[in-house]
Each structure stands twice: as structure tokens, then as C-alpha cells.
C-alpha positions in Angstrom: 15.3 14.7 22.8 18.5 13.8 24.6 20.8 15.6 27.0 24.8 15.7 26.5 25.5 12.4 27.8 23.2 10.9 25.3 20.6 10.5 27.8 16.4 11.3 26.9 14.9 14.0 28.8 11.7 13.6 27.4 9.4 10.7 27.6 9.4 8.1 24.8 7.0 5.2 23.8 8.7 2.6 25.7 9.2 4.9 28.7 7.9 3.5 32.1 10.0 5.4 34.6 11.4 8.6 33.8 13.8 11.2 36.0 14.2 14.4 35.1 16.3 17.3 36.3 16.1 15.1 39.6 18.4 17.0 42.1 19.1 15.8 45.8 20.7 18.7 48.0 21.2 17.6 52.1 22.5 20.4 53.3 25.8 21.9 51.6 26.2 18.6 50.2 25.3 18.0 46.4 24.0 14.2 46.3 22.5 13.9 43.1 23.1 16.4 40.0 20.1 17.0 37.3 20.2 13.4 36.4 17.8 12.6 33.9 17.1 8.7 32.8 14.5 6.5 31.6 13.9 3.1 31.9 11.9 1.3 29.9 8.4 -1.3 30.9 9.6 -4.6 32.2 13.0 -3.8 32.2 16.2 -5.1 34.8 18.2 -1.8 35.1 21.1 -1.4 37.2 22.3 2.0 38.7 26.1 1.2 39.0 28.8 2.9 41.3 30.9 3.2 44.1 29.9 4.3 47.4 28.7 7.6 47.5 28.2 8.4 44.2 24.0 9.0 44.4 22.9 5.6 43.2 20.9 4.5 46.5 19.6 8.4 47.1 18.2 7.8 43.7 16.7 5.2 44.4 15.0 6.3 48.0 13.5 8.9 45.3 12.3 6.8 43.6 10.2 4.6 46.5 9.2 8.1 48.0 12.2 7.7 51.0 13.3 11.0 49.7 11.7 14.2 48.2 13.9 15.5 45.1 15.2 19.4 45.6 14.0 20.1 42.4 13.0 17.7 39.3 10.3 15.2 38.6 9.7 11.6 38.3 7.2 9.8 36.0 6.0 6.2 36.3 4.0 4.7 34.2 2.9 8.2 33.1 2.2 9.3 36.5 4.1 12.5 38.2 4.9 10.6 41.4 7.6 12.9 43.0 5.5 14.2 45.8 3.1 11.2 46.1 4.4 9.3 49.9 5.7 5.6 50.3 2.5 4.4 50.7 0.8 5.8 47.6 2.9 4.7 45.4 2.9 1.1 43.2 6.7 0.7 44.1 8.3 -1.8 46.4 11.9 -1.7 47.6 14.0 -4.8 48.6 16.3 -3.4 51.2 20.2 -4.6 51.1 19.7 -6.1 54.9 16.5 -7.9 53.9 14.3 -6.5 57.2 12.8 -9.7 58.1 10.9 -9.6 60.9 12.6 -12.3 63.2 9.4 -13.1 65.8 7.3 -13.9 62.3 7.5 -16.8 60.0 7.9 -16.7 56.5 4.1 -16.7 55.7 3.8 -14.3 58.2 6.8 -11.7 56.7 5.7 -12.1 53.8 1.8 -11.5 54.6 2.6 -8.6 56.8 2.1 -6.1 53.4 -1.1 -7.3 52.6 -2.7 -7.4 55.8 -1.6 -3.4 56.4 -4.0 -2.7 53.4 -7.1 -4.9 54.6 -6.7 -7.5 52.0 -9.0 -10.4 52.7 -8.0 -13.5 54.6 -8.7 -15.7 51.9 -6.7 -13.4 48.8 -4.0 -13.1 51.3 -3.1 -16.7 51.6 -3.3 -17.4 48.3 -0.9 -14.5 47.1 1.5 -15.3 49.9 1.9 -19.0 48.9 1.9 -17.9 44.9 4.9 -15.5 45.7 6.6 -18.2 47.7 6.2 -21.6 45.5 7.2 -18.8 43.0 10.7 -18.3 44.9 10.6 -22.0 45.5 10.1 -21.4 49.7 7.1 -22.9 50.1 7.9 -25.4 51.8 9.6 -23.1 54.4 6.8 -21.5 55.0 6.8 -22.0 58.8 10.3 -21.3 59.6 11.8 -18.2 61.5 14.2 -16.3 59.2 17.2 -17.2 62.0 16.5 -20.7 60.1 17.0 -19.9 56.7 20.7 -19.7 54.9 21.4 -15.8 53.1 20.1 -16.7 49.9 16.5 -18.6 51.7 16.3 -15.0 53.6 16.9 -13.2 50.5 14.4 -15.4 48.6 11.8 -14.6 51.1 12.1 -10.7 51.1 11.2 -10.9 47.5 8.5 -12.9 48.0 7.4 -10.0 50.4 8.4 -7.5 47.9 6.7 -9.3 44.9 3.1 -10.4 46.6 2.1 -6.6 46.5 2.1 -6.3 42.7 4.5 -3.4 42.3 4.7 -1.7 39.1 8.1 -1.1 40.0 10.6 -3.4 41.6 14.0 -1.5 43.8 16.4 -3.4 44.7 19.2 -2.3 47.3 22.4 -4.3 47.1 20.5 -7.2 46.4 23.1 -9.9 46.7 25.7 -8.1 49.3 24.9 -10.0 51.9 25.6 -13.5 50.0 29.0 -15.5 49.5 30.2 -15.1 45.7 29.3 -18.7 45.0 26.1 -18.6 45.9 25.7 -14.9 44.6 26.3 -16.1 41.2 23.9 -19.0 41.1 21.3 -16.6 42.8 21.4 -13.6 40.6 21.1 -16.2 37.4 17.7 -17.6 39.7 16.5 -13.7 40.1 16.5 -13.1 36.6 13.9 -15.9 35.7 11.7 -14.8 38.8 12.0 -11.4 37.4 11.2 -12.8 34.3 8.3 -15.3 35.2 6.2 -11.9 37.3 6.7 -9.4 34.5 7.8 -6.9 36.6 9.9 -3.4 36.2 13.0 -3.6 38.0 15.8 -0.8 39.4 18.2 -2.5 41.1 21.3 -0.3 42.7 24.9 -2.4 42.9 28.4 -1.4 43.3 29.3 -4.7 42.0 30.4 -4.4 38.3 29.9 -8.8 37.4 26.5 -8.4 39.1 25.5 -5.4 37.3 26.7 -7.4 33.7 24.8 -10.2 34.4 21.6 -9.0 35.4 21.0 -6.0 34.1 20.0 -5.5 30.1 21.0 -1.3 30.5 22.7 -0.2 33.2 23.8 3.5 34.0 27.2 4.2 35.7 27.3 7.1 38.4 30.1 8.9 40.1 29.4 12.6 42.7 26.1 12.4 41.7 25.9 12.5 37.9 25.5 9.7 35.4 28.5 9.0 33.2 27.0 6.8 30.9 23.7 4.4 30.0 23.7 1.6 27.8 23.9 -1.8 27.6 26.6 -4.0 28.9 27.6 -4.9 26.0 28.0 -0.8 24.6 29.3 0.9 28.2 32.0 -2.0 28.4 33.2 -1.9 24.7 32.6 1.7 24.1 33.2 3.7 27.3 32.2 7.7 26.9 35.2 9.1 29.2 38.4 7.4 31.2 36.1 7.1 34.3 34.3 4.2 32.9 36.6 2.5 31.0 38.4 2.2 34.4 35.5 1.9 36.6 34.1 -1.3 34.0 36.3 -3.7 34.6 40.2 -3.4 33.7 41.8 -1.5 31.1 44.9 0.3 29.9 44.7 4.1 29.6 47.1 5.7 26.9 47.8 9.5 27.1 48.9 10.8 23.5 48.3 13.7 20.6 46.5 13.4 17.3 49.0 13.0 14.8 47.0 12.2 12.1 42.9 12.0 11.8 41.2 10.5 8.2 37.5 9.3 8.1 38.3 5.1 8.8 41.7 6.4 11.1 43.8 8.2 13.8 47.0 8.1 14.4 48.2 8.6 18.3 51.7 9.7 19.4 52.6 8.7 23.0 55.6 8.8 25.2 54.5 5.0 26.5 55.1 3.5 23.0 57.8 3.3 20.9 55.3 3.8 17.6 52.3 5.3 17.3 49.2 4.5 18.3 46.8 3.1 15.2 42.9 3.1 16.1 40.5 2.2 13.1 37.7 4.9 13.5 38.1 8.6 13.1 37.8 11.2 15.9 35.6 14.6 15.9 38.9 16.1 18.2 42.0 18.6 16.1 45.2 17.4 15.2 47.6 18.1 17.9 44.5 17.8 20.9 45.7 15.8 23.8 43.4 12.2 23.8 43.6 8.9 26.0 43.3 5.5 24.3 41.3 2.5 26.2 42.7 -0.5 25.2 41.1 -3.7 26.9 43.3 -6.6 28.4 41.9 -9.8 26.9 42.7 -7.6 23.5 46.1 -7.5 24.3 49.2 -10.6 22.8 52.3 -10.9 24.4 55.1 -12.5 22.4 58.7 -13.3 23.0 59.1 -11.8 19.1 59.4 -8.2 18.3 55.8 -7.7 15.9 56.2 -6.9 11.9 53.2 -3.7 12.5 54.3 0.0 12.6 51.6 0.7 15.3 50.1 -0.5 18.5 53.5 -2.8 20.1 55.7 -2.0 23.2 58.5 -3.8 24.7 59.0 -4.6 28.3 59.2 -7.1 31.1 57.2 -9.4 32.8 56.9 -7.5 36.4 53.8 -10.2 37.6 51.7 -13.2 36.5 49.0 -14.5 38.0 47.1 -17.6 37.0 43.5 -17.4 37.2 42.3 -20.4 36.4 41.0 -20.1 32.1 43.4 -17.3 31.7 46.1 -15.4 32.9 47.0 -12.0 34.0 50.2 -10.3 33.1 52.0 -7.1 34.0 54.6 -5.6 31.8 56.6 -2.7 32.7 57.2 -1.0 29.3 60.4 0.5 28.6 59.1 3.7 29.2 58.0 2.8 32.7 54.2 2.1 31.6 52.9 -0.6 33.4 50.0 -2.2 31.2 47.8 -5.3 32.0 47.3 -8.2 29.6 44.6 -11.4 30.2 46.2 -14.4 28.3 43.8 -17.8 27.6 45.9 -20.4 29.2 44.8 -22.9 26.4 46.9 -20.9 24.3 50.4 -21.6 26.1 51.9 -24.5 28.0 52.1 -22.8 31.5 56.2 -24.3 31.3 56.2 -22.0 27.6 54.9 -19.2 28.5 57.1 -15.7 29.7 57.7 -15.7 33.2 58.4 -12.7 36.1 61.3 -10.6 34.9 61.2 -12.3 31.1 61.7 -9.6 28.3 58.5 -9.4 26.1 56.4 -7.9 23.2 53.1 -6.4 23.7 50.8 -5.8 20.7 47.0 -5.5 19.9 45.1 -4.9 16.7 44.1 -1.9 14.9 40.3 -2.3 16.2 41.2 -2.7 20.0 41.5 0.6 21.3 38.4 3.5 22.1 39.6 7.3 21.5 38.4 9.2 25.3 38.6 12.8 24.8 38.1 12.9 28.9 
């Protein structure tokens, strides 16, 4: 059974953790809005959104930080929602790693298992598993003052995973890291994560971080959910104009059905000179008011006026902005749309191609766009 949004509201097979009807109310404030979402057994999922939109008071529901207003929460078919920190089999990475800075590493990362009476022996076993397994063993020693961002974060979990936790949270996990070393990190997270086995919620307002780690991911906004899917289906197949332009970059066309067949609808907008052509049909009436998402990297820009009836604008070159394996155009349209275009540099001679204030044609197949009703 699945809510509005696409989203199941009742447990299914694969099912490990399960929210629903969750509802966070502090005070007059609304912070989370009968979300309901499953994630499935050894799963990465990513809660993804800007600040403020619910994603980390979801997940302080989750470790027990925070008692839903109303709703429940299932793991591992267990009704946990009322069940303290302590009780339950979830451990949460926080964003600021909370080492402690008078302990070593074997000692942080010990501290857990000597709180629940684990023998001496199983302790120093487990804490030197969990740390050859995030390859700081041989820092064992150290004071976290003398580790680099990534050692620190490499350590905390360690100290997450040497408890076993059927379920992994992870706050902002790589925040506190430069890019460079963020994106070697997150590829070396995955294969930990990987290697233990373990379910895994991580929270990130970081869109790259969220596409790389995650396999679903749900996108948030004042508390609700938006969407849940893959990468892959959010990013090519957006549900509403928030995501499309929260998911990386894209160009939003406002326009009326003009004509609607099964494989086809035709778009009529004031930012185009023709109509807008988009190869699936649309469940909306003729004459309803629809935006079109149309990606960059889907987008060509020529100095030649295109041979199509549909999907082509003219304008002029307002920016350009090499990046390296492509680059990114603006064109002011002759309507005063401003639409972005990502270009593979292999396919121009940077002295070829259209520069600032150059007249140029904008086109993009018939395939490219994604009808939003909102």
C-alpha cells in the first residue's frame, strides 16, 4: 500500500526500518509532517535537504534523541518509538565526531563497550577489528588533536561500528572534510559499509554526496518528503519543480497543453518561439498550466538556426564558464529566459566555440524534458 507520493505505508518483505505517520511538533512549530518511509536491510539511504527541512529531527527519531508527536517506527520488526537511546540496536555518527580529546583512539573507541560491561578480553578484540577495519590501527595510541579530519572521522566509525548496530545514522558525515578528501572518503565509506553488512541512514544537505553514496535517497523540504527513489529515478524523473531544482541544475519551462496523444504532448510557452515537444503523454487537460524540466548536459547550442518544429530558442551568450570536461553556458533567450546549458569541451575547440555576447541556437531532443504538474 503506498501513500500519494508513491511512498509504502505498510511494511513489505524487504522492510528493515519503517516510519509511519511520524510527526514532530516543538512547540507551534511543525518539524516533521506524517512522513512515512521504508528502508530496506543493508541498505545506504540518504535523507536529502536543506537546512531545516526535518532531515536530522528525523533522524534523532530514529536513535531515540527525540520522541515522535504521533506515529511509529519499526526496525527490524520491532515498534521502537518509545524504547530510549540506550535500548535500542542503533548507533549515530554525530556531524562533529565527539571524540573524547583526553582518550586515545583505543580508548574512544572502547568507551561503548566498556559502558555495557563487555569483558576485557572481547573488548580488545572488537576495538582493534573495527579499527584495522577503518585501516587506524596503527593509530591506535594517538590523541584525536593528532589525527587529520578524515583519521578523526575514521575513528568515530570505528566507535560507531564496534557496537554492532542494526542500524547505522549518520549526521553530516563528511561536513567537516575538504572536497578532495570528501570524495576519496565517501568512495572508502561505502566499502566499510559494505565489508560490516550494516543498515545505514545517513542525513546530507550535500546533493554529490547523497548520489554517490546512497542506492535510494528521499528528498525533504518543511518537513515532508518530496520524493524517494533512486539517484538514478529522482534525478531523471523529478515528481514536482522542487526537486528538479533542488537535484542538481535544470531549466524550468512554464507553458499550456496544446496537444496531449498517448507517445506525446505538445507545450505552448511564451519562452520559446515553438512549442514545446515531450515524447510521453500527460494524465493533465488540454489547456492546464504545466512546467517542463529540461536538464543542461541535454541541451546543444549551435551558431545554426535547427531544421525541428519543437524544442529550439534563440538568444545570446550572457556567460561561459569553463569547468574543466565541460562547459557551462547562459543564454538569454529572446524572450528574456535565461536557460543553462553544460557543453563537453571535447566537442569544440575552446577558440570555436560561441563566446559572451555571441548570438546562438538552443535546442534539445524530443526525450529531454519531464512534464511537472507542480
Amino acid at each position: 500500500m503506498m501513500d500519494a507520493r508513491g511512498l509504502p505505508l505498510s511494511g513489505g518483505v524487504d522492510d528493515f526500518v519503517r516510519m509511519e505517520e511520524v510527526v514532530k511538533i516543538f512547540g507551534d512549530t511543525v518539524a516533521v509532517r506524517s512522513v512515512n518511509l521504508a528502508v530496506r536491510r543493508h541498505e545506504i539511504f540518504a535523507l536529502l535537504g536543506s537546512s531545516g527541512c526535518g532531515k536530522t529531527t528525523l533522524l534523532r527519531m530514529l536513535a531515540g534523541f527525540e520522541e515522535p508527536t504521533s506515529g511509529r517506527i519499526i526496525l527490524d520488526g520491532e515498534d521502537i518509538t518509545a524504547l530510549p537511546p540506550y535500548r535500542r540496536p542503533v548507533n549515530m555518527m554525530f556531524q562533529s565526531y565527539a571524540l573524547f580529546p583526553h582518550m586515545s583512539v583505543e580508548a574512544n573507541v572502547a568507551f561503548g563497550l566498556k559502558q555495557e560491561g563487555v569483558p576485557r578480553h572481547e573488548i580488545q578484540s572488537r576495538v582493534f577489528e573495527a579499527l584495522d577495519r577503518v585501516q587506524m590501527a596503527g593509530h591506535a595510541r594517538r590523541r584525536p588533536h593528532q589525527l587529520s579530519g578524515g583519521q578523526q572521522q575514521r575513528v568515530a566509525l570505528a566507535r560507531s561500528l564496534v557496537k554492532r548496530p542494526k542500524l547505522l545514522l549518520l549526521d553530516e558525515p563528511m561536513s567537516a572534510l575538504d572536497k578532495q578528501i570528501r570524495q576519496a572518503t565517501q568512495i572508502e565509506l561505502l566499502h566499510i559499509l559494505a565489508q560490516v553488512g550494516v543498515t545505514c541512514i545517513m542525513v546530507t544537505h550535500d546533493q554529490e554526496e547523497a548520489m554517490t553514496m546512497a542506492s535510494r535517497l528521499a528528498v525533504m523540504t518543511e518537513g515532508q518528503i518530496m520524493q524517494c527513489g533512486t539517484p538514478h529515478e529522482v534525478y531523471a524523473f523529478p515528481a514536482n519543480r522542487f526537486v528538479a531544482g533542488f537535484i542538481g541544475s535544470t531549466n524550468l519551462f512554464t507553458g499550456t497543453i496544446v496537444v496531449d496523444q498517448p507517445d506525446h504532448v505538445l507545450i505552448e510557452t511564451d519562452a520559446l518561439p515553438r512549442p514545446l515537444h515531450v515524447s510521453h503523454g500527460v494524465s493533465e487537460p488540454l489547456g492546464m498550466v504545466v512546467h517542463v524540466s529540461v536538464r543542461p548536459e541535454q541541451l546543444r547550442i549551435s551558431r545554426h538556426r535547427p531544421q525541428t518544429d519543437a524544442n529550439w530558442g534563440h538568444g545570446m551568450v550572457s556567460h561561459v564558464a569553463w569547468m574543466g570536461s565541460y562547459a557551462r553556458y547562459q543564454v538569454r533567450l529572446d524572450a528574456g529566459h535565461v536557460i543553462e546549458a553544460s557543453i563537453p569541451t571535447l566537442e569544440w575547440n575552446p577558440s570555436e566555440a560561441p563566446g559572451i555576447d555571441e548570438e546562438v541556437y538552443v535546442a534539445w531532443s524530443n526525450d529531454a524534458g519531464t512534464v511537472l504538474a507542480s
